[in-house]
N, C-alpha and C positions, 0 to 999 in steps of 0.2 A: 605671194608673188605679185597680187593684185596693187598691193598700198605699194612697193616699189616702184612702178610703173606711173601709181598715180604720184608719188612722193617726185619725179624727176618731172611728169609733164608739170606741175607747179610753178617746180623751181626754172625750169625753161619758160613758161610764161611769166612769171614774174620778171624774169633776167629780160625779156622782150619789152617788157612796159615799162622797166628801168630803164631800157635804154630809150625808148620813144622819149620818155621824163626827160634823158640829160641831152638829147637833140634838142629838145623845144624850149629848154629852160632859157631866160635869159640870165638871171643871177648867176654870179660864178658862185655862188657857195651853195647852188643848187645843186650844180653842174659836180660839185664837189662831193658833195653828198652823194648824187646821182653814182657817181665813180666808186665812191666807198660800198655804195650796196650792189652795186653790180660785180664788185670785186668779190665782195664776200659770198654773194650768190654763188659763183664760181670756184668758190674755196667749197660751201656745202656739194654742189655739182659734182665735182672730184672725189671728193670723201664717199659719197653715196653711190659713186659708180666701181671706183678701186677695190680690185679684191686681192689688195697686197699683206703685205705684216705689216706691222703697226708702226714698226722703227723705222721704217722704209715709206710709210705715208707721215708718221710725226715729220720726218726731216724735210720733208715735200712739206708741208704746211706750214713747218717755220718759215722756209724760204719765199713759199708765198707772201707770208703776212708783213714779214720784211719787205719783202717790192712792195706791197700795200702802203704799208709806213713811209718807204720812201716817195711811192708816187704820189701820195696825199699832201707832205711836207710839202713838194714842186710845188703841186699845184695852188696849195695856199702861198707860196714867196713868190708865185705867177700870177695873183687875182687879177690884177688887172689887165692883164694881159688879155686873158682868157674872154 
């Protein structure tokens, strides 16, 4: 139960210095970046805390990786913007 514990405070600290990263970054394909692994942090986060079936967390995790997909495309046809 011990590596549990430590396996989420990680993933919460990293998810934290990920985001300090895409606040400070001035490049947008930092910032992009920045978002993609803060994204996916959040996808690990979920998996490791859910104590569902499997079908029931696969179709949670499609759907995430899909808004992932999509919000990644925005943000690249928005670079300059950003």
């Amino acid at each position: 139960m011990d590596y549990f514990i430590i396996l989420i405070t990680a993933i919460i600290l990293s998810m934290i210095l990920t985001l300090i990263r895409f606040f400070n970054s001035n490049n947008s394909y930092e910032k992009i970046m920045s978002f993609y692994l803060l994204f996916t942090q959040f996808i690990f986060l979920y998996l490791s805390i859910s104590h569902q079936k499997f079908n029931e967390i696969f179709d949670i995790i499609i759907i995430l990786f899909l808004l992932k997909l999509v919000a990644i495309l925005f943000l690249l046809y928005n670079r300059k913007k950003i």
